[in-house]
N, CA, C and O of each residue as an XYZ file, in Angstrom:
644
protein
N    -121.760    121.518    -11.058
C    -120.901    122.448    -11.766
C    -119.715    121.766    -12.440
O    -118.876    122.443    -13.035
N    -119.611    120.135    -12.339
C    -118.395    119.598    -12.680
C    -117.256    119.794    -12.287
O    -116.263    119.552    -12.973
N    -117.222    120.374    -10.849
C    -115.832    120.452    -10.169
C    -115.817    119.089     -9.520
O    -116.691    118.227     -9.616
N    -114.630    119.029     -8.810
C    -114.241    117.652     -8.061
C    -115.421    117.951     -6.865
O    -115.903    119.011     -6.466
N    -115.674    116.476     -6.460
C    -116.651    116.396     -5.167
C    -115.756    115.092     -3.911
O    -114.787    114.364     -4.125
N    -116.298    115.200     -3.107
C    -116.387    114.433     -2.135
C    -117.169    113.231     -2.158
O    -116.714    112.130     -1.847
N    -118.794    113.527     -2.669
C    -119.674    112.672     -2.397
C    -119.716    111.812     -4.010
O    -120.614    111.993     -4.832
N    -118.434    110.787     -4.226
C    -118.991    110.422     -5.316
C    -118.970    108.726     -5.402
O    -118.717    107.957     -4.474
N    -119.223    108.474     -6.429
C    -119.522    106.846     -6.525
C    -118.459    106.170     -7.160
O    -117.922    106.607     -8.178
N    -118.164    105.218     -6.651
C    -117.099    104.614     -7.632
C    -117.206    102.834     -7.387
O    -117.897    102.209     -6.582
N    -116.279    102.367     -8.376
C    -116.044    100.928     -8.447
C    -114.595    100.234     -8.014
O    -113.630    100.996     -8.076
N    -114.419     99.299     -7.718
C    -112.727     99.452     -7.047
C    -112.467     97.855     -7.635
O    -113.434     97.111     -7.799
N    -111.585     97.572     -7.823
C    -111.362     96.143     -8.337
C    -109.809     95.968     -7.429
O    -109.061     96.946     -7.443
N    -109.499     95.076     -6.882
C    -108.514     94.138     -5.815
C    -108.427     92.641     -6.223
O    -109.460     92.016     -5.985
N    -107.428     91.943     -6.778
C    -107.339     91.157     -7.217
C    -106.166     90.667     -7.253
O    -105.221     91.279     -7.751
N    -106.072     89.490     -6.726
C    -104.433     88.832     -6.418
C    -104.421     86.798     -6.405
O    -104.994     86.026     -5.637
N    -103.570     86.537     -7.526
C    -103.394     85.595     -7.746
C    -101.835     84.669     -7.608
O    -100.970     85.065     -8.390
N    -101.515     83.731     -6.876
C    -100.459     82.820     -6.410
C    -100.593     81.661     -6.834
O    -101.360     80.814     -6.376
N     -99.531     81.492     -8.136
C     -99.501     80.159     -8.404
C     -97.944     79.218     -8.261
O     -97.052     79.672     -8.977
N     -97.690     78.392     -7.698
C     -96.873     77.930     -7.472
C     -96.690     76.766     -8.473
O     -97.709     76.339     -9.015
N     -95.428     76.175     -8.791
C     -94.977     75.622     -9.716
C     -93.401     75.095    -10.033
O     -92.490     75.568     -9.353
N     -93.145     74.227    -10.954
C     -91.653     73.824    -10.599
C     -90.993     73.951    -12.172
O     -91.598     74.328    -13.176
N     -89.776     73.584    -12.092
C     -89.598     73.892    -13.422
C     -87.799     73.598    -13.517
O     -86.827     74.352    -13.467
N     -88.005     71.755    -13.716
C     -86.992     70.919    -13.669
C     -86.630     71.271    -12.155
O     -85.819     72.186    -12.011
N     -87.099     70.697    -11.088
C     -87.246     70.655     -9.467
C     -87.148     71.761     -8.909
O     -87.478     71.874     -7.728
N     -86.705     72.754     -9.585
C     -86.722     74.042     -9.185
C     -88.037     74.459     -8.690
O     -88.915     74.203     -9.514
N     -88.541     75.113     -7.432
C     -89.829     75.193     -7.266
C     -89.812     77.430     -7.279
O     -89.113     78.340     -6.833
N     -90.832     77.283     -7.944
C     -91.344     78.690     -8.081
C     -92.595     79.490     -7.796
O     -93.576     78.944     -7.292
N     -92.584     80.407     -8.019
C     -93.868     80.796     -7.555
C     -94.583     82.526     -8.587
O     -94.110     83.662     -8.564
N     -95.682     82.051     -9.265
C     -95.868     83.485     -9.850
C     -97.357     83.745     -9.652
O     -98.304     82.962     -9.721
N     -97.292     85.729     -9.251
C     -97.910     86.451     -7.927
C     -98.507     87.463     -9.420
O     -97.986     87.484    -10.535
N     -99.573     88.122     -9.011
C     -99.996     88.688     -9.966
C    -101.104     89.557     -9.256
O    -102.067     89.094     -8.644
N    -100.779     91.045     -9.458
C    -101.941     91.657     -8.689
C    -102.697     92.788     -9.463
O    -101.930     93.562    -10.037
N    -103.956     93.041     -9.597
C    -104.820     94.156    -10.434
C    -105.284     94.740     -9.015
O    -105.718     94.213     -7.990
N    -104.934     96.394     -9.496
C    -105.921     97.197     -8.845
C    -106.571     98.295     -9.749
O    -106.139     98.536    -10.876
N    -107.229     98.698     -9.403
C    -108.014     99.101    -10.230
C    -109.290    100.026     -9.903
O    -109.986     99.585     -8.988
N    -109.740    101.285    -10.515
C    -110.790    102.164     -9.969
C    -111.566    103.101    -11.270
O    -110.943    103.593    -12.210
N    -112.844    103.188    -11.091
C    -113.479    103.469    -11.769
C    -114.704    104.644    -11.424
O    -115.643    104.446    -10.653
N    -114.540    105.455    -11.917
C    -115.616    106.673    -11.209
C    -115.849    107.899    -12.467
O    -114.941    108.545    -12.990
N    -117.178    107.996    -12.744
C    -117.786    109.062    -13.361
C    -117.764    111.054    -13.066
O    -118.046    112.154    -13.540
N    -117.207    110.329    -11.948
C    -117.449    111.626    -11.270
C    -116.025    112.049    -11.016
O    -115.235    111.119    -10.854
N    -115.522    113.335    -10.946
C    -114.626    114.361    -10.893
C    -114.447    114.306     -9.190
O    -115.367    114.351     -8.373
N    -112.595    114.166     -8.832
C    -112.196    113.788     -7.899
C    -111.348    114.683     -7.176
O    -110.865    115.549     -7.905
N    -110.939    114.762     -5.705
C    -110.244    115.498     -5.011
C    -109.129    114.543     -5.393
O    -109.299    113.351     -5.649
N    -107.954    115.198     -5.407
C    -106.374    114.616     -5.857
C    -106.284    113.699     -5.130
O    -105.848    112.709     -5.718
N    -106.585    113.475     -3.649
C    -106.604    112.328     -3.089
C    -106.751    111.700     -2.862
O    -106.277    110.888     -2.067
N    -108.023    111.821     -3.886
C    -108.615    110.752     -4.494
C    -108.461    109.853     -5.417
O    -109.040    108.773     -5.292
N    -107.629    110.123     -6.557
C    -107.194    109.615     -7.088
C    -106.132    108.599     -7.355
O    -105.180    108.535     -6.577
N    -106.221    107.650     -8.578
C    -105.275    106.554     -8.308
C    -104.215    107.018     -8.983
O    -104.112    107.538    -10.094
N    -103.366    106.726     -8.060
C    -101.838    107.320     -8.573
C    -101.084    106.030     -8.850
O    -101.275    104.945     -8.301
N     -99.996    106.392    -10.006
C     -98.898    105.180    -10.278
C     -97.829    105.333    -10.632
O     -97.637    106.287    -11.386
N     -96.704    104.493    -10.259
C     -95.456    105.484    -10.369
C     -94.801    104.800     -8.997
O     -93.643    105.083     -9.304
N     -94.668    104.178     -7.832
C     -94.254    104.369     -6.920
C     -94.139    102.632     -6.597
O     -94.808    101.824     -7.241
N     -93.053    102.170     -5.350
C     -92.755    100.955     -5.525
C     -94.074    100.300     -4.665
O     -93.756     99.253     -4.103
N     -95.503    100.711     -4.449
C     -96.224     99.892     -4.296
C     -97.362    100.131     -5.235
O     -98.539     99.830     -5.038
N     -96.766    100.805     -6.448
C     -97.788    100.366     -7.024
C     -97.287     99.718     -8.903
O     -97.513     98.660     -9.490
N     -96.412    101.229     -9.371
C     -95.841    100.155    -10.660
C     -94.402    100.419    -10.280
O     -94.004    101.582    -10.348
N     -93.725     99.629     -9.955
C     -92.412     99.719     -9.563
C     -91.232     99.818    -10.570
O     -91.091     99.136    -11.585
N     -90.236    100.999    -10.003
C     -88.815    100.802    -11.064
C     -88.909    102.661    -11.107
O     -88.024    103.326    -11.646
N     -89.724    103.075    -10.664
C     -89.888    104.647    -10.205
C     -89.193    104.784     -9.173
O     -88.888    103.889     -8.385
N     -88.834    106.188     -9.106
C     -89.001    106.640     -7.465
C     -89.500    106.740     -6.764
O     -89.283    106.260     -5.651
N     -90.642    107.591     -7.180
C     -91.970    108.035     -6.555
C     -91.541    109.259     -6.340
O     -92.285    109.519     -5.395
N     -90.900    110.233     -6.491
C     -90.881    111.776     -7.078
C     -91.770    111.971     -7.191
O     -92.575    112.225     -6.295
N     -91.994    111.921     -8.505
C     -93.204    112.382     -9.375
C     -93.979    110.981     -9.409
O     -93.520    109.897     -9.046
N     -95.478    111.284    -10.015
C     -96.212    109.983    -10.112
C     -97.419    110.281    -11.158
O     -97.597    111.499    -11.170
N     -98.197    109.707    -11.925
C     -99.190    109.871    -12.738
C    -100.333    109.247    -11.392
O    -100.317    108.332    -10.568
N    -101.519    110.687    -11.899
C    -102.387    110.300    -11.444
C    -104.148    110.931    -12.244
O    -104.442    111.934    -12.893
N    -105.083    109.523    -11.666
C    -106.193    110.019    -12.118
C    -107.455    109.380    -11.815
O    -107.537    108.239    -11.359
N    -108.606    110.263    -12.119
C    -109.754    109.592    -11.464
C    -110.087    108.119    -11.598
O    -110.678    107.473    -10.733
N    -109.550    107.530    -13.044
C    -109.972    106.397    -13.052
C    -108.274    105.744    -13.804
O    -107.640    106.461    -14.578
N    -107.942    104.804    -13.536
C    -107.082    103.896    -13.803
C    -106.571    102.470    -13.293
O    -107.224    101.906    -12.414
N    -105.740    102.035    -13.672
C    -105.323    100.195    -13.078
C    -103.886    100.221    -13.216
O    -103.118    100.609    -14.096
N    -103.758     99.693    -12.086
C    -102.371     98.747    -12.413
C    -101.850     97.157    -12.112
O    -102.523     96.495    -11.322
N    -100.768     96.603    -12.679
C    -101.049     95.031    -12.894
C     -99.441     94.774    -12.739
O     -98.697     94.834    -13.718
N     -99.103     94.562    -11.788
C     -98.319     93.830    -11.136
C     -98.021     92.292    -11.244
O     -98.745     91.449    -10.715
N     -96.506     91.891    -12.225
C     -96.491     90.714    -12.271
C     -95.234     90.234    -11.735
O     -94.320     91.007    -12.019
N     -94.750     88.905    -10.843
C     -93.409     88.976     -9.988
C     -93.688     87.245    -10.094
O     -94.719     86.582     -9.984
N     -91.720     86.733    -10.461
C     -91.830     85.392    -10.404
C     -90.745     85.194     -9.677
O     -89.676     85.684    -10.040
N     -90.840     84.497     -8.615
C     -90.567     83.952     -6.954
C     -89.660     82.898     -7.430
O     -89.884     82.137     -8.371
N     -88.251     82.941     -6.429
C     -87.407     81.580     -6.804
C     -87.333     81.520     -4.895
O     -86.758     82.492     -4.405
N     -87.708     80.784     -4.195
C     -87.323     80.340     -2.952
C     -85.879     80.389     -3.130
O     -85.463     80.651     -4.259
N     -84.821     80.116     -1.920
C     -83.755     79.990     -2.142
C     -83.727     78.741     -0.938
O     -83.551     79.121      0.219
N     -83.892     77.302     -1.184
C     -83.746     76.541     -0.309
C     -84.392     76.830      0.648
O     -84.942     77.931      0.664
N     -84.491     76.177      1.447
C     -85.114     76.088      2.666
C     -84.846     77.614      3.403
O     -85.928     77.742      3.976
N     -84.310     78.461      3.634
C     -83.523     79.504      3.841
C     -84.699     81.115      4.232
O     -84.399     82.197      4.737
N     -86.089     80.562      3.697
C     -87.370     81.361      3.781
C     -86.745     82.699      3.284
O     -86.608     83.599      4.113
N     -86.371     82.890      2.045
C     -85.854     83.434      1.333
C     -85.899     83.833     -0.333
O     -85.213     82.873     -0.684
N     -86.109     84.325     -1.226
C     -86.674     84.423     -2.280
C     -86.171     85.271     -3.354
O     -86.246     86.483     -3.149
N     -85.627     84.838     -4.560
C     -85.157     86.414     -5.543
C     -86.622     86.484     -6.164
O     -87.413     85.557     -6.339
N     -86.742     87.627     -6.404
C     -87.576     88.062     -7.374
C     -87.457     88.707     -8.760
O     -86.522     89.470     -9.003
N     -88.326     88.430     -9.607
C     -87.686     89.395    -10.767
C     -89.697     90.079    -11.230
O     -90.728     89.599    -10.758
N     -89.631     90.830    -11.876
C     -91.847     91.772    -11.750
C     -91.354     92.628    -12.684
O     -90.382     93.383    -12.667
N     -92.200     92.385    -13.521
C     -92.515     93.627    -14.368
C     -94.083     93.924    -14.275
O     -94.920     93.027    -14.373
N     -94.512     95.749    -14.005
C     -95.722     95.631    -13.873
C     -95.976     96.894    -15.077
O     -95.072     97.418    -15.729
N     -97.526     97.236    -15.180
C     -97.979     98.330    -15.986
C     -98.919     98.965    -15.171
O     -99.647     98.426    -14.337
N     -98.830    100.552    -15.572
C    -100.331    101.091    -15.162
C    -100.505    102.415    -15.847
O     -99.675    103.264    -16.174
N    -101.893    102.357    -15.984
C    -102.364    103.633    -16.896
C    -103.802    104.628    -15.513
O    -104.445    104.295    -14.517
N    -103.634    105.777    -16.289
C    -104.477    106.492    -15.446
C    -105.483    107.293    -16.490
O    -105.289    107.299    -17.706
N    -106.304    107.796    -16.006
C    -107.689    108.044    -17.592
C    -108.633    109.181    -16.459
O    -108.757    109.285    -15.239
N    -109.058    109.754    -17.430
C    -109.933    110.988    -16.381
C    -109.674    112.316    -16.515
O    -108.553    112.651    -16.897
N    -110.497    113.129    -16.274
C    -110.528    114.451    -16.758
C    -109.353    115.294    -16.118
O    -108.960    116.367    -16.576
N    -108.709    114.493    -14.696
C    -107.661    115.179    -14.668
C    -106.165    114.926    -15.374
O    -105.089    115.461    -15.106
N    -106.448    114.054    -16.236
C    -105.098    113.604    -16.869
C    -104.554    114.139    -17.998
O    -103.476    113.931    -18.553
N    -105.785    115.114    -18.339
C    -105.676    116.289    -19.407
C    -104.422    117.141    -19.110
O    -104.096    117.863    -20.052
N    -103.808    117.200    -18.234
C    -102.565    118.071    -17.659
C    -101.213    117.489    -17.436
O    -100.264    118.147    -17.008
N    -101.160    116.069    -17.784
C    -100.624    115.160    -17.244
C     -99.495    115.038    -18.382
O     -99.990    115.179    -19.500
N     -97.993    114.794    -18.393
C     -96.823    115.061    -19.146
C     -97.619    113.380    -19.583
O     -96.563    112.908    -20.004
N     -98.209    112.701    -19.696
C     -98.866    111.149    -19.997
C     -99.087    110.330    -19.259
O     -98.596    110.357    -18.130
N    -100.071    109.135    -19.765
C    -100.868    108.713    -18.627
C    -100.421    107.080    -18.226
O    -101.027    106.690    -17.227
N     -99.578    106.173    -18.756
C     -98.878    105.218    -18.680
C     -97.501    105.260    -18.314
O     -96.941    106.356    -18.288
N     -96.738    103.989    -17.963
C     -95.943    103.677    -16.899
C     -95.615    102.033    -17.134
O     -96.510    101.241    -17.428
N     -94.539    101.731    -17.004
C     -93.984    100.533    -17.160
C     -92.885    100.598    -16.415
O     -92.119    101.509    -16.729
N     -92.524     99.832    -15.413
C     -91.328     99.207    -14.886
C     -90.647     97.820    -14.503
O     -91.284     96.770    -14.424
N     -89.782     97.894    -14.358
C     -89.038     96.296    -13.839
C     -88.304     96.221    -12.728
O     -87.669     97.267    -12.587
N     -88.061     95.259    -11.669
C     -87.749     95.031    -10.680
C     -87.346     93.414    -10.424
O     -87.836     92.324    -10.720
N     -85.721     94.088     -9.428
C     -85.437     92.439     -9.277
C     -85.143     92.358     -7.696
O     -84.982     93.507     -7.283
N     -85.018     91.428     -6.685
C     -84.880     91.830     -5.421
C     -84.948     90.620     -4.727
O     -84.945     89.582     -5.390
N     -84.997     90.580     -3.739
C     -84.651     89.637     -2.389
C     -85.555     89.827     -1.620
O     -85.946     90.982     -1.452
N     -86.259     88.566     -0.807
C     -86.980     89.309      0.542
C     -87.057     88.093      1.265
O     -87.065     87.040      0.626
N     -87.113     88.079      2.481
C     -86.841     87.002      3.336
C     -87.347     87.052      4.421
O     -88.251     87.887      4.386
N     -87.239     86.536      5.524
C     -87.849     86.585      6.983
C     -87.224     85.425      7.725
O     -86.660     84.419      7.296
N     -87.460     85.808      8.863
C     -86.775     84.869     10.165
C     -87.122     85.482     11.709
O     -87.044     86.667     12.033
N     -87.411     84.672     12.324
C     -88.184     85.209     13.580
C     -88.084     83.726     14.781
O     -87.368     82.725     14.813
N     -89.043     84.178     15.529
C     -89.220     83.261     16.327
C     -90.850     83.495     17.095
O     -91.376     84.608     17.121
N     -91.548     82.179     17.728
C     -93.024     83.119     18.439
C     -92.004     83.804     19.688
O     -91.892     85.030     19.727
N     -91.543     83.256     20.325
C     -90.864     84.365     21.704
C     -90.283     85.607     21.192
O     -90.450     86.527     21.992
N     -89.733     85.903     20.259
C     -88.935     87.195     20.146
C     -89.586     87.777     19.040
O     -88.896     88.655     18.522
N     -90.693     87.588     18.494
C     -91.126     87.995     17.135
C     -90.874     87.352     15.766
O     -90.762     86.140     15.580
N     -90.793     88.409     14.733
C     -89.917     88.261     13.153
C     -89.732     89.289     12.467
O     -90.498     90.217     12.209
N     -88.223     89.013     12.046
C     -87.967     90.485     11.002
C     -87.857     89.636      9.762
O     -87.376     88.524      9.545
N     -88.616     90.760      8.845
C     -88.691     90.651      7.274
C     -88.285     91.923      6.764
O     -88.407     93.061      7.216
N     -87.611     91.327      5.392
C     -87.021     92.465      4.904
C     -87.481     92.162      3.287
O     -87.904     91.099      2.831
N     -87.256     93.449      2.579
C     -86.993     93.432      1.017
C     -86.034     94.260      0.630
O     -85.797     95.308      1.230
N     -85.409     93.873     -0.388
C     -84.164     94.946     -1.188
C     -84.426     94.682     -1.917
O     -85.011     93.599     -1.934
N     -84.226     95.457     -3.240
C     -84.888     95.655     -4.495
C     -84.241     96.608     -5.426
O     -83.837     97.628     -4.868
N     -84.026     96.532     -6.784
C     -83.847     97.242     -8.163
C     -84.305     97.477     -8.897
O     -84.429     96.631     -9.783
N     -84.882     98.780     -9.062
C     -86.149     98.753     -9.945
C     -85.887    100.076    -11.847
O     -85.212    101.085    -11.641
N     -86.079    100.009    -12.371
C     -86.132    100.326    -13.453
C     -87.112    100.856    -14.137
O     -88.043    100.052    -14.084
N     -87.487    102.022    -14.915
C     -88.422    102.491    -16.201
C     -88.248    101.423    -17.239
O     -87.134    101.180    -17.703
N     -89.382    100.748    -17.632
C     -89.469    100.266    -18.931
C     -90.148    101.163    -19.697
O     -89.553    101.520    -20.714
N     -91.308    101.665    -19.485
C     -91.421    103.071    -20.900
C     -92.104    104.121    -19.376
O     -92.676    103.957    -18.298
N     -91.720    104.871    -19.980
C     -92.320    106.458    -19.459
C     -92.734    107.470    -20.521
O     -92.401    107.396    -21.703
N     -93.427    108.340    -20.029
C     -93.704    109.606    -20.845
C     -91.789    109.954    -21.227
O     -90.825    109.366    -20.737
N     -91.791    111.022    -22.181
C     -90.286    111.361    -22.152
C     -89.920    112.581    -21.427
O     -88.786    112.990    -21.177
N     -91.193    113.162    -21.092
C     -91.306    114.602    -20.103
C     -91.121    114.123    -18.343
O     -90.585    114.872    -17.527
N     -91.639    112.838    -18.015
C     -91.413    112.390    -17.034
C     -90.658    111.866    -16.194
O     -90.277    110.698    -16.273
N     -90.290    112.810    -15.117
C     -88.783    112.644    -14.736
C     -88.753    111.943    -13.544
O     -89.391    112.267    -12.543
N     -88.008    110.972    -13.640
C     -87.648    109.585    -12.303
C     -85.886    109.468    -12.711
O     -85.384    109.994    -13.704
N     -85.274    108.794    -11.861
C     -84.264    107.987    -11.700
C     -83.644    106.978    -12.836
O     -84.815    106.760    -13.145
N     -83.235    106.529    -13.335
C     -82.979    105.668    -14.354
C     -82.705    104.488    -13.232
O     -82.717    103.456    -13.903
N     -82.480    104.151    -11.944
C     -82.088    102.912    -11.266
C     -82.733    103.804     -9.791
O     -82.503    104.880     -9.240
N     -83.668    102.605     -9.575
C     -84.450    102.878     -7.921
C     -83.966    101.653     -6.926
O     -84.278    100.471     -7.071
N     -83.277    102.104     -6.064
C     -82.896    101.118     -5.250
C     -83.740    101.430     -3.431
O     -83.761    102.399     -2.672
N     -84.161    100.410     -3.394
C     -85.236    100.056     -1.904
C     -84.765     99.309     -1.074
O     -84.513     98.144     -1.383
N     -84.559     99.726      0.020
C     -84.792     98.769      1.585
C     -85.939     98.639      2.299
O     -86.173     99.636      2.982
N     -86.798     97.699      2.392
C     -87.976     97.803      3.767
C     -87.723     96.767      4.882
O     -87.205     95.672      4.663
N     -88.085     97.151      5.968
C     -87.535     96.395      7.236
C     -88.846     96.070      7.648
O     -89.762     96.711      7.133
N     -89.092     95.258      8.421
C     -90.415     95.030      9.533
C     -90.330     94.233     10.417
O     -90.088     93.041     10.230
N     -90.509     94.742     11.480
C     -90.374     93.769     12.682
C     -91.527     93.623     13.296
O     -92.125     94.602     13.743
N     -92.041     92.264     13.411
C     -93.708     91.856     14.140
C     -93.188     91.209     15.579
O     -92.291     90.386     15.759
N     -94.060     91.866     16.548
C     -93.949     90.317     17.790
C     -95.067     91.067     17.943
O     -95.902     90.764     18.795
């Protein structure tokens, strides 16, 4: 009947690349990630790939988010260590688009943001490790109907033992 299903088929693409590099002794590092989904078939919302949010195109809130049966997003971030210090600024700009019969409703189906931030770690094997990120993130283009933040600011904490 062409409503959304459960039982459907799809293609998924995961893809992540780390290249490290220097640049006048400065040592760096640039991270690059595609995700990506592909399906013929008509989807339950939760099914769908959504974008808009800081794990997927960052500089949103994640309020609101574009979503749809089939779309990608491409995540790009260049790494400055900070000395020995296991420590790192970052600066990423990523894109993502969404495509599919549910995007017919959609204020538009692309997304651009930028992000700059810190993330670090320090631990021990006896007591564990905490890692953190802080982060600034930004709209580089949006729909103009699509409403986010003009400045997204993030904390994440994690503690492993």
């Amino acid at each position: 009947d062409g409503g959304p299903t459960w039982r459907y088929r799809m293609m998924v693409l995961d893809a992540n690349l780390s290249v490290p590099f220097k640049v006048a002794e400065q040592a760096l590092r640039y991270v690059t990630t595609v995700r990506g989904q592909f399906t013929n078939d008509r989807l339950y919302y939760i099914d769908d790939l959504t974008i808009g949010s800081r794990y997927t195109v960052r500089g949103f809130d994640g309020e609101s988010q574009l979503a749809g049966e089939k779309g990608f997003y491409w995540r790009n971030e260049l790494q400055a260590p900070l000395g020995a210090s296991n420590q790192a600024v970052y600066v990423g700009v990523d894109y993502g688009r969404v495509y599919g019969p549910s995007t017919e409703a959609l204020v538009g189906t692309q997304l651009a943001g930028a992000v700059i931030g810190l993330r670090g770690g320090m631990g021990s094997a006896k007591f564990g490790g905490l890692s953190y990120d802080v982060f600034l993130g930004t709209p580089v283009y949006k729909p103009e109907q699509f409403h986010t933040a003009s400045v997204t600011a993030g904390l994440q904490v994690v503690y492993q033992y």
